[in-house]
PANU-572493 format. One line per 8 residues: number of its first residue (from 1); their letters; for each residue z, y, x of C-alpha. Coordinates in pm, 1 decimal. Each point is the difference from the previous one (the first is absolute). Example, Ala and Ser with C-alpha at 12.3 -4.5 7.8 and 13.67 -1.06 7.14 Angstrom:
! residues 2
1	AS	780.0/-450.0/1230.0; -66.0/344.0/137.0
This chain:
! residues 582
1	XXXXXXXX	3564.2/-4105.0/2302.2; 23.2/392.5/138.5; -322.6/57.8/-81.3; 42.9/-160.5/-381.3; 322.5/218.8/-38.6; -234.6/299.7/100.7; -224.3/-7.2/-237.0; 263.6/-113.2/-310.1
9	XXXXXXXX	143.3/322.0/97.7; -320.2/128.5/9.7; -124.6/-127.2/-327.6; 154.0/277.6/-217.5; -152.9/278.7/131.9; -337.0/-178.1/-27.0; 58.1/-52.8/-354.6; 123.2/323.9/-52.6
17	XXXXXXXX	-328.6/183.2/182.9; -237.0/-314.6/-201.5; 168.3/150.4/-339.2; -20.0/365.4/106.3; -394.5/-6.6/115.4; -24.9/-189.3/-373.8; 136.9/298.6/-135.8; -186.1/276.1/236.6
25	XXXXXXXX	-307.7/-10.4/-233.4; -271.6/319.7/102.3; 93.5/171.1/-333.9; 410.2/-23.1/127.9; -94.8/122.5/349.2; -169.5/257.5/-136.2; 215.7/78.4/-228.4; 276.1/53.6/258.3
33	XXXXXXXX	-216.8/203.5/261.1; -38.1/266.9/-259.0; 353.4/-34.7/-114.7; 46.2/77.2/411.4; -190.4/296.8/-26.8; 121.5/141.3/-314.1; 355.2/-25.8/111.5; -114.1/131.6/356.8
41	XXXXXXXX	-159.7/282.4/-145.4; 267.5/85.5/-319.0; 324.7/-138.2/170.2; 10.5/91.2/335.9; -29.2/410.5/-96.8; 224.4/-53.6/-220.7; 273.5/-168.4/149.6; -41.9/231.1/306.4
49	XXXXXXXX	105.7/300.6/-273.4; 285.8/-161.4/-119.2; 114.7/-32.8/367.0; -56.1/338.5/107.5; 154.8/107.5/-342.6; 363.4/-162.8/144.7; -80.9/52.1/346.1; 150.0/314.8/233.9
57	XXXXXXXX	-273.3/252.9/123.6; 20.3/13.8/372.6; -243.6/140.2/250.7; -78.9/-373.8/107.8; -38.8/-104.7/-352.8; 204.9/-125.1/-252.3; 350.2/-61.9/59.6; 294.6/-223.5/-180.0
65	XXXXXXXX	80.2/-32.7/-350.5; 57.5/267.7/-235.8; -20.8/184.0/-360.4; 35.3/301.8/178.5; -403.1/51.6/-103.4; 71.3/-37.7/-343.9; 268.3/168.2/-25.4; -150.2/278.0/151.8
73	XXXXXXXX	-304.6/20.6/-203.5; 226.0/-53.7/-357.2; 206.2/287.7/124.1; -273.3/281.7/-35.7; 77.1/308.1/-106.4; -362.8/-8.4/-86.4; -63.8/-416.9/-136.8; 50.0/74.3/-357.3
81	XXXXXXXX	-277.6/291.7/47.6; -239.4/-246.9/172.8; 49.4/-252.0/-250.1; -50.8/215.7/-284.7; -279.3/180.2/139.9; -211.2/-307.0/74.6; 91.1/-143.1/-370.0; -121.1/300.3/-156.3
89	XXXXXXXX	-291.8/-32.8/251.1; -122.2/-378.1/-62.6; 110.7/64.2/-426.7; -238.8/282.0/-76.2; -289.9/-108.2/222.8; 7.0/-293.4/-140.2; -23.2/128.1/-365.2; -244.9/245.9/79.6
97	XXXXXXXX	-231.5/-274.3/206.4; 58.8/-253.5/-248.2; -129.6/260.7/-321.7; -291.6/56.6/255.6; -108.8/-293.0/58.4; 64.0/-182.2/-326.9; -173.8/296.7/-191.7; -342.8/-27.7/273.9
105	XXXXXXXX	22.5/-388.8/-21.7; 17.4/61.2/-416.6; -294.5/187.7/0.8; -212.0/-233.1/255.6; 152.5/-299.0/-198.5; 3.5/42.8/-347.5; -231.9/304.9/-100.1; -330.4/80.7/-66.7
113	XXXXXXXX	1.7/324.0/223.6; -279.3/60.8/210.2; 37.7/4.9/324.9; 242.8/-264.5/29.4; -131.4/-217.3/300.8; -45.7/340.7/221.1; 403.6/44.6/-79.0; 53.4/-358.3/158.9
121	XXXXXXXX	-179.8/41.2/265.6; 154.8/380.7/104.6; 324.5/-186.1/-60.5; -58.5/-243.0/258.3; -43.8/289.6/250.5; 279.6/167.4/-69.4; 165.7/-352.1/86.3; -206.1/-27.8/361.2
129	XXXXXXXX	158.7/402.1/88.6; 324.3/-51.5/219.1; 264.9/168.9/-141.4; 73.7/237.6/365.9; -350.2/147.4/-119.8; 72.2/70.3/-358.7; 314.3/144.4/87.2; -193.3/218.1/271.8
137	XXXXXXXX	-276.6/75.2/-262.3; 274.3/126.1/-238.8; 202.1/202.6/244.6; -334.5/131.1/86.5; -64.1/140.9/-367.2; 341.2/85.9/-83.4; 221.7/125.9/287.6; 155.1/309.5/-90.4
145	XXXXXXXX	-128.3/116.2/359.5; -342.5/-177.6/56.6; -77.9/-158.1/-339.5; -364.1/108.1/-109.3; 60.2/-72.7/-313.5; 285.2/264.2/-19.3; -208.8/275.6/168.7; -278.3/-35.9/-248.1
153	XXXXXXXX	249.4/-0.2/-305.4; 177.4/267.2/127.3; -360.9/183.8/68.7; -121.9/-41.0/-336.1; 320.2/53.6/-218.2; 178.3/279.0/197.1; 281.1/-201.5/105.7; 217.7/132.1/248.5
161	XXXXXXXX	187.4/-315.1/117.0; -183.9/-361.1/-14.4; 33.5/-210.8/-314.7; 87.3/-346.5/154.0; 201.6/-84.3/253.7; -93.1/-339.6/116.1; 299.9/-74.4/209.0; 256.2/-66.4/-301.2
169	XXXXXXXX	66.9/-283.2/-190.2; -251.1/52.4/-282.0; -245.1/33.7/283.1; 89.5/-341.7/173.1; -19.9/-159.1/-349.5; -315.6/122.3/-106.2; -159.1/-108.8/366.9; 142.9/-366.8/7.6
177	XXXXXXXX	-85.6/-50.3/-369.2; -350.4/142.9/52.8; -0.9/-213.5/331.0; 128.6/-359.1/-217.4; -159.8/74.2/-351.1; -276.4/-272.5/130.1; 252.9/-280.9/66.9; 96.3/92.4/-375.1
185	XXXXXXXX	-351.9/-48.7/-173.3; -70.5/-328.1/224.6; 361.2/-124.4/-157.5; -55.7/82.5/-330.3; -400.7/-21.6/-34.5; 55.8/-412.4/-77.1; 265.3/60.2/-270.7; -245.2/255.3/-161.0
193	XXXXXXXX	-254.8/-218.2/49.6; 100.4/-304.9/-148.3; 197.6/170.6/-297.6; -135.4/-143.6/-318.2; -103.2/342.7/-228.9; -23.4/-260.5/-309.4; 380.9/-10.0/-44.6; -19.4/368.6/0.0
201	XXXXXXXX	-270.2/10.6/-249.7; 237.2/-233.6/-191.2; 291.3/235.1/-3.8; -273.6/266.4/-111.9; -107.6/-196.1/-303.7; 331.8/-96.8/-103.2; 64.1/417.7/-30.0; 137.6/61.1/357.7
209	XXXXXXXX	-57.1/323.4/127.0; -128.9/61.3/315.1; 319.6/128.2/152.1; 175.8/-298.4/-102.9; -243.2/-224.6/71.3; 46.8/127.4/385.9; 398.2/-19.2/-53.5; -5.3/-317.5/-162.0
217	XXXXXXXX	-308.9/-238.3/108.5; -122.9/159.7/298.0; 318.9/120.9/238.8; 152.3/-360.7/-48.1; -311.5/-139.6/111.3; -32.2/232.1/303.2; 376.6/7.6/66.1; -1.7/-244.2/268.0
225	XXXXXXXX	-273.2/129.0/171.6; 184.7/349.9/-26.4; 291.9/-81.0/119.7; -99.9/-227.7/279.1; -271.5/282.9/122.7; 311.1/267.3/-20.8; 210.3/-236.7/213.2; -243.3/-30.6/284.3
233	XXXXXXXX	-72.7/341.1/9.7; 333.5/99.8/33.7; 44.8/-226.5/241.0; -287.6/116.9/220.6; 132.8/386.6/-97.2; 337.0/-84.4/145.7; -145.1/-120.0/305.8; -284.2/257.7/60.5
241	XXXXXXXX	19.6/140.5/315.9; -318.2/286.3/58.5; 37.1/215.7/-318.3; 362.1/81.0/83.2; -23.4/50.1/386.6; -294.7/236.9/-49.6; 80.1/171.3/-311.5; 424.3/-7.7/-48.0
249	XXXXXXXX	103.0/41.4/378.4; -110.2/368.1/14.5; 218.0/90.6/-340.7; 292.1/-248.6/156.7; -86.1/-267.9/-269.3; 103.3/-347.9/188.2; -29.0/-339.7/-186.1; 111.9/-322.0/136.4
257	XXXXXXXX	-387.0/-82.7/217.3; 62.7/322.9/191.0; 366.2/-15.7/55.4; -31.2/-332.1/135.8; -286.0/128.2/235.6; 157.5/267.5/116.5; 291.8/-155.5/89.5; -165.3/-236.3/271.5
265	XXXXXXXX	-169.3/253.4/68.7; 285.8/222.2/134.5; 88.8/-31.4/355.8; 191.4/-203.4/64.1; -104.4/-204.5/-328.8; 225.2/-94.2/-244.8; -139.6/-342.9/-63.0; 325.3/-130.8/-169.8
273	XXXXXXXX	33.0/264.4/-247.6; -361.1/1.9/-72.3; -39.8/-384.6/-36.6; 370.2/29.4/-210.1; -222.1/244.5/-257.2; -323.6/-222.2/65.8; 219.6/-305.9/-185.1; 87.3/263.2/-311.9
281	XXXXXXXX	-371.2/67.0/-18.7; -102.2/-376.0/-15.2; 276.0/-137.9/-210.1; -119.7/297.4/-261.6; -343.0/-113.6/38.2; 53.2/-359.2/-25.7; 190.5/65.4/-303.2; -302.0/175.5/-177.3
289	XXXXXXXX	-266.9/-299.5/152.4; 237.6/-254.3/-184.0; -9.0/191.4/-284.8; -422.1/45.2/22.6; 13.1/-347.7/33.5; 215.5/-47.8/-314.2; -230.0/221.5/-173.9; -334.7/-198.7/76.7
297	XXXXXXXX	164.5/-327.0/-43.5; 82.0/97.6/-373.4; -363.9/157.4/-64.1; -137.7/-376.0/-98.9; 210.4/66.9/-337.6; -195.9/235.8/-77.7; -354.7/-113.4/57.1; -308.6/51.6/-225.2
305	XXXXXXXX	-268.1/-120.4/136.3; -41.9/-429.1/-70.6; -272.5/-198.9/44.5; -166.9/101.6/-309.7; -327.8/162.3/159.3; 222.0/341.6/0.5; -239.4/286.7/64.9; 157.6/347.0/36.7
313	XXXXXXXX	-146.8/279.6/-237.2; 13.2/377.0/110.2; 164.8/248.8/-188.8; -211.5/240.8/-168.2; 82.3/346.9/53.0; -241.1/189.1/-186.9; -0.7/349.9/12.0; 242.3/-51.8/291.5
321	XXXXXXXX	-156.5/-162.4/251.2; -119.1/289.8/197.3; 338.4/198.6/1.1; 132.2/-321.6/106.6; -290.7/6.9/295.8; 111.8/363.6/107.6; 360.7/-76.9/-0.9; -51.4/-281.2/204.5
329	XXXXXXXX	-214.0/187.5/231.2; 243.2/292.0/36.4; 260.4/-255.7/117.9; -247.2/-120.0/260.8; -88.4/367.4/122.0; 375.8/72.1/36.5; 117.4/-307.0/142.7; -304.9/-91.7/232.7
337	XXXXXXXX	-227.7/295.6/-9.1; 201.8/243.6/116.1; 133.2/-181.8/275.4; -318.0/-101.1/139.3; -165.1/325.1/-47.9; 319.6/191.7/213.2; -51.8/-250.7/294.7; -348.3/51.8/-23.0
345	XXXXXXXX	-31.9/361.5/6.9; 296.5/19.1/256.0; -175.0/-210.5/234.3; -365.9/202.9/-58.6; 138.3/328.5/-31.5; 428.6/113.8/-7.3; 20.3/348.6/13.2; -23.7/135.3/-344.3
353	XXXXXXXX	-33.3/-51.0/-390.8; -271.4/-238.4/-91.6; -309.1/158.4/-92.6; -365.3/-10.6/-13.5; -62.3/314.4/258.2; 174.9/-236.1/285.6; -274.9/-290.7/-9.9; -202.3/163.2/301.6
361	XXXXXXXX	336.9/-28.5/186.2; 75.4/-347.8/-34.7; 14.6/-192.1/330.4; 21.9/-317.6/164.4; 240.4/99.7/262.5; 257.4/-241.5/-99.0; -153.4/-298.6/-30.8; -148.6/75.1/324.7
369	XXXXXXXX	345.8/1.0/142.5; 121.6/-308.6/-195.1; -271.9/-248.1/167.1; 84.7/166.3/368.4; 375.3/-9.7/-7.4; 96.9/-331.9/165.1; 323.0/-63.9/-239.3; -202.5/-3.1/-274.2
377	XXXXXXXX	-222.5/-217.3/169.4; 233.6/-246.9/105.6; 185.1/5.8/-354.3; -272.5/-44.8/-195.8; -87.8/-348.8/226.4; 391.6/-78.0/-58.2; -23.0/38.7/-350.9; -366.3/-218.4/-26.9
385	XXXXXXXX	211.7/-298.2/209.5; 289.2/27.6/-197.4; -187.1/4.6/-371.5; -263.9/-232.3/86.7; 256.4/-256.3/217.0; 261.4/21.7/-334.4; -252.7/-63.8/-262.1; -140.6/-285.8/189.4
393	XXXXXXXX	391.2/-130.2/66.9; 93.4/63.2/-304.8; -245.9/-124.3/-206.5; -42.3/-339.9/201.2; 368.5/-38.1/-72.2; -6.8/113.2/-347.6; -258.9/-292.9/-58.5; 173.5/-280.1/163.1
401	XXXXXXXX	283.2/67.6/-167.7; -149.8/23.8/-379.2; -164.7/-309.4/58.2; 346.0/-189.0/135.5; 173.5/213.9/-337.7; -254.7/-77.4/-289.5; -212.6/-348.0/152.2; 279.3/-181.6/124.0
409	XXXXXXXX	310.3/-216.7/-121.2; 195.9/50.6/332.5; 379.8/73.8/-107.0; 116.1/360.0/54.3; -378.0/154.3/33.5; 137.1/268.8/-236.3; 183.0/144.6/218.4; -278.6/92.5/255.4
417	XXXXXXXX	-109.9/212.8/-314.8; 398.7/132.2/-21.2; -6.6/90.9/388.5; -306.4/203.5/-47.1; 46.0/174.0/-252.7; 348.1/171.1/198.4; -189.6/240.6/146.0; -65.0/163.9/-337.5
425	XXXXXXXX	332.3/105.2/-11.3; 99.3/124.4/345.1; -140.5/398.1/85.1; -245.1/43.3/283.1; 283.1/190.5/137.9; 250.2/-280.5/-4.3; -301.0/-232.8/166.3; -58.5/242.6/236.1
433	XXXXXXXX	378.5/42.6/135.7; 54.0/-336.3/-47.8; -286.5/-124.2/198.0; 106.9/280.6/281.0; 374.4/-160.2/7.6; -159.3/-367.1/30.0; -195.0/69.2/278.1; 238.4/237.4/183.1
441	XXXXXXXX	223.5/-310.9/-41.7; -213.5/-261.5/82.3; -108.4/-81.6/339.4; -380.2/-3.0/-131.3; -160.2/306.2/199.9; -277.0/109.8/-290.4; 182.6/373.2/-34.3; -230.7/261.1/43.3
449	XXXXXXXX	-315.5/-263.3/-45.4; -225.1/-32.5/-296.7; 212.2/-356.0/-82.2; 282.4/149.2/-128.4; -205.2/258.0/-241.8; -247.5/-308.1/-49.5; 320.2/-226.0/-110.5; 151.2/314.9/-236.2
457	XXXXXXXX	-373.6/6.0/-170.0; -5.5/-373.1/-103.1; 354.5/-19.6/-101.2; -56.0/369.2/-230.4; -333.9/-175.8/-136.6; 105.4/-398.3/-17.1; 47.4/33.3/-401.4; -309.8/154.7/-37.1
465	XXXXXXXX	-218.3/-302.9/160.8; 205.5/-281.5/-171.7; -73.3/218.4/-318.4; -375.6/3.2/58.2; -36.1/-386.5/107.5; 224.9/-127.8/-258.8; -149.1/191.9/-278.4; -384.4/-130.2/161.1
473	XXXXXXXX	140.4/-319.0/4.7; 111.7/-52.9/-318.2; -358.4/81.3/-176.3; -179.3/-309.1/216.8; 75.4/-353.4/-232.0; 173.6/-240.7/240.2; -282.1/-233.9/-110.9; -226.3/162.2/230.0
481	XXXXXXXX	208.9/-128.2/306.0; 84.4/-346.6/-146.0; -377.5/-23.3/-6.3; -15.1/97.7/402.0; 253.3/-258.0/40.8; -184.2/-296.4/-155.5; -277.5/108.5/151.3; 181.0/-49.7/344.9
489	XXXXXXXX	54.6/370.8/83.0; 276.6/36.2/238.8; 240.0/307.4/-65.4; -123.6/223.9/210.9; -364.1/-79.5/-114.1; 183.6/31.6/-366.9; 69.4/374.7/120.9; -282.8/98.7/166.9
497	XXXXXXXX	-315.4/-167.8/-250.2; 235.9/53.4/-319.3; 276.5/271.2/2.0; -128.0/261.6/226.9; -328.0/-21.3/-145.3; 141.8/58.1/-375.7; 302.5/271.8/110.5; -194.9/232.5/253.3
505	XXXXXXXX	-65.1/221.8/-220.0; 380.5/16.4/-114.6; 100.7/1.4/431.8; -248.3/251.2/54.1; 170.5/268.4/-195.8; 315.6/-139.7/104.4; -98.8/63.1/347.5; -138.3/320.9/-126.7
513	XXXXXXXX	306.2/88.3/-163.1; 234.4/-34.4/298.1; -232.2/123.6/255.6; 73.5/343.2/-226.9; 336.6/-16.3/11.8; 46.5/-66.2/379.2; -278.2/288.9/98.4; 222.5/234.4/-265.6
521	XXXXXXXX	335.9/-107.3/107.5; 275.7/259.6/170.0; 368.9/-110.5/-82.8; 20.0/-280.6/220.7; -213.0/106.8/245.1; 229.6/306.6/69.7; 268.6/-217.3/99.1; -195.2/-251.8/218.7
529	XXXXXXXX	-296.6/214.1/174.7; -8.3/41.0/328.9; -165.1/286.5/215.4; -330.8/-215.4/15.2; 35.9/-170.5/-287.4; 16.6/246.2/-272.8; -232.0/-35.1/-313.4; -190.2/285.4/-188.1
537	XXXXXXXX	317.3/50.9/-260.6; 184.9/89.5/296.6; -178.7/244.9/159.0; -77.7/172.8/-300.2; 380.5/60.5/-102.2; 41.7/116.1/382.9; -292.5/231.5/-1.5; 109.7/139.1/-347.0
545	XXXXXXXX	362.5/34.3/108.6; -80.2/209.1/338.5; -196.9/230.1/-217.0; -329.7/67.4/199.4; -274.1/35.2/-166.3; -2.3/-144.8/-392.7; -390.8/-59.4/-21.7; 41.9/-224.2/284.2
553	XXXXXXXX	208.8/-181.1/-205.7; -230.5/-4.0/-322.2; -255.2/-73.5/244.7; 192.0/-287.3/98.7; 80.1/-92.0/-376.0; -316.4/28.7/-111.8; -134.4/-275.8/310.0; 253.2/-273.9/-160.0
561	XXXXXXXX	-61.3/69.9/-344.6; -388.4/-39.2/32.1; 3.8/-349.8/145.3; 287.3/-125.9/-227.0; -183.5/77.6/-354.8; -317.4/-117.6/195.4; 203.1/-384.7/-24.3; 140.8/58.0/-335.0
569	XXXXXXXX	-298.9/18.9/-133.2; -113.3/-311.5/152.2; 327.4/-148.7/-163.5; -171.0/159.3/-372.2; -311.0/-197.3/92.6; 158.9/-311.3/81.6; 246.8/38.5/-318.4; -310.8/30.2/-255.0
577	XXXXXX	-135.6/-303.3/225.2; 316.8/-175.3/-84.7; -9.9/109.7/-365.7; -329.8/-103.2/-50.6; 31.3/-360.5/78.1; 306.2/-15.6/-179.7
């Protein structure tokens, strides 16, 4: 009779874990170890910010309760400044990047110029150059004190003081918009693209001219893509980080990335007031991510391209197609030519004007010292773990993912796709800080390791990977994998005889893709590198900021850069791959 009692009582549970292991299909469990990660990755930082935001700062850490953080940062003699200052910032590089980058992606897109896949190609270097280097490159040219470019105009025109003057506002805005202006033409390249010219050759019969044929047929067509390429931009402008703490801290220009840094940076830091300014700075980006979102929700009013056997048509520029050529090449020599040539020469030969007499005196000096000097050495190995162990991370996750999103009826998949695309929206300084607080917090002893930089990287790059797989994904028929079913293919068999077979070329440049980013990254890694753990963005700010010797630093530049546009080109031969078999 006991024992009968025992397992009535018993009999509940048993039901309870019968019905539950019903329920725990693979595609659910799966679907709730990402969600894990996701939130472990996105939700953990973050709530760690909003803690230290309220919390006291102590010398043992944070303290009680308080708004004294807030209150103190909103209290500023100086916050309206800072706000203002990185508004005007983000605003005008992201008009100027945006007419960049829509005008290139015009001419590769829609025109007849010649010349056209050279542009897209030097456009995808000038995406694979880290942004520390361009802004190095540019201070290089056109410092008022060391800027070549500035000597030799000054040499040739008589000048007595130097023309430009890099470190000033126009300066910052013309180096982050000729360091994003690729981001730009990979945005709006589809919308050109796919924009049906017969509705504009429609206006023009019916008497438009060609001015109000662009106002009236073409802008509404393109206005989504517009104004969704404008909102990222200016979300990535407001949260840029290099271009102002190379080229606005020496004229005393601060935006919100480098007050934030500087603030945990003082001693002892100020980790409430900077994670009190680091929530301003991601509700204003999260505001302009919703409204991206908004923007390329709405663009499937507009669309022109059916399933008619559409075939885009060039336009015909005539007599113009060679100006157009030039002008598009001057952009390239100023916004990527220049650059490049000032770290070259700087790292060859630093002493003087460029000029033809000085060839003899080139030397190799630098580079010599780059591959013997032990930090560099050990960076470069940190940054080759870090890429390569993100990419792989990221883009393993990124698949899984798509395929529980797009193959699979499980309830609530969609927001897996909603988790990772967060990331979009918070800066790579916020990820960095917030990451620091979490682990400062938690007992979890990765500080000062490659984990912690190795969990900033996939968090930074998650959106990226689940953009890659799902967009892969959704180009293989779902046919294909019924037929592996039938067949008796178990899932994983489905994945690795089917889907990896059709999408590697798509995970390739995914992997690709974010094993550039990681190799180029710096915000992040300035908050969470440790004296043996620092990566090559790092030691190139800290060699540049103690001011030895500059061609070192070229020297330095030119190492990364080499390697990096050796991959993206591999990503332009996998991409015509890809485009082929399309």
């Amino acid at each position: 009779m006991p024992m009968a009692t025992a397992e009535t009582a018993l009999q509940p549970r048993k039901n309870a874990l019968l019905k539950f292991s019903e329920w725990l299909t693979l595609s659910r469990f799966i679907l709730l170890c990402c969600a894990i990660i996701c939130a472990w990755l996105v939700f953990v930082p973050l709530a760690s910010l909003i803690f230290v935001s309220f919390a006291e700062d102590t010398p043992a850490g944070p303290g009680g309760f308080t708004f004294e953080n807030f209150v103190n940062a909103y209290t500023k003699p100086y916050l309206a400044d800072l706000f203002l200052t990185s508004l005007e910032f983000a605003v005008f590089s992201a008009v100027i990047t945006l007419l960049l980058g829509a005008g290139i992606a015009w001419v590769v897109e829609r025109t007849d110029a010649p010349g056209r896949s050279v542009f897209h190609a030097l456009t995808l270097i000038a995406f694979a150059v880290p942004g520390l280097l361009i802004a190095m490159a540019w201070a290089l040219t056109l410092s008022p004190n060391i800027g070549w470019g500035n000597r030799a105009l000054q040499a040739v025109f008589g000048l007595e003081e130097p023309p430009f003057n890099i470190y000033s506002m126009g300066g910052m805005i013309w180096t982050l918009s000729s360091h994003y202006f690729p981001l730009a033409y990979l945005l709006m390249g589809p919308a050109f693209r796919v924009l049906d010219i017969r509705m504009e050759e429609a206006a023009i019969v019916s008497g438009a001219r060609n001015w109000q044929v662009a106002r009236r047929v073409t802008m509404p067509l393109l206005r989504p893509a517009i104004l969704s390429t404008l909102l990222l931009i200016f979300v990535r402008a407001i949260e840029a980080f290099e271009v102002p703490l190379l080229l606005g801290l020496p004229s005393k220009i601060y935006v919100f990335t480098t007050e934030i840094r500087f603030a945990i940076a003082e001693a002892p830091p100020q980790f409430g007031y900077s994670s009190s300014l680091g929530l301003t700075l991601l509700v204003i980006c999260i505001l302009g991510v919703w409204a991206y979102r908004r923007a390329t929700r709405d663009a499937e009013a507009y669309a022109t391209v059916t399933g008619k056997g559409y075939m885009p048509t060039p336009i015909k520029l005539g007599p113009w197609r060679w100006p157009v050529t030039i002008l598009t090449s001057i952009i390239f020599i100023l916004s990527l030519g220049l650059p490049l040539f000032a770290l070259l020469w700087q790292s060859l030969y630093y002493k003087t004007i460029p000029n033809v007499d000085l060839l003899a005196d080139f030397t190799w000096r630098n580079y010599g010292y780059i591959f013997t000097y032990p930090v560099f050495l050990n960076a470069l190995k940190n940054s080759a773990i870090l890429g390569a162990s993100s990419a792989t991370l990221v883009v393993a996750l990124g698949f899984v993912m798509a395929w529980i999103v797009q193959r699979t009826n499980v309830r609530h998949a969609w927001t897996l796709d909603a988790m990772a695309f967060i990331p979009i929206a918070i800066p790579s300084v916020i990820i960095g800080a917030s990451i620091l607080f979490a682990y400062l917090i938690l007992p979890i002893p990765i500080y000062n390791t490659l984990w912690i930089l190795l969990i900033a990287y996939v968090t930074m790059y998650l959106p990226y990977g689940m953009r890659f797989a799902s967009g892969g994904i959704i180009q293989i028929h779902r046919e294909l994998e019924e037929v592996a079913e039938v067949a008796g293919a178990t899932l994983i068999q489905t994945f690795r005889r089917v889907l990896l077979p059709l999408m590697s070329p798509a995970l390739i440049a995914a992997w690709l893709y974010i094993f550039v980013m990681g190799v180029r990254e710096l915000t992040a890694s300035l908050f969470l590198a440790g004296p043996h753990t620092q990566v090559l963005g790092t030691i190139s700010l800290t060699m540049w900021e103690e001011g030895g010797s500059y061609g070192t630093v070229a020297a330095l530049s030119i190492v990364q850069i080499v390697p990096l546009v050796m991959i993206v080109a591999v990503m332009r031969l996998i991409e015509t791959k890809i485009s082929r078999r399309g």
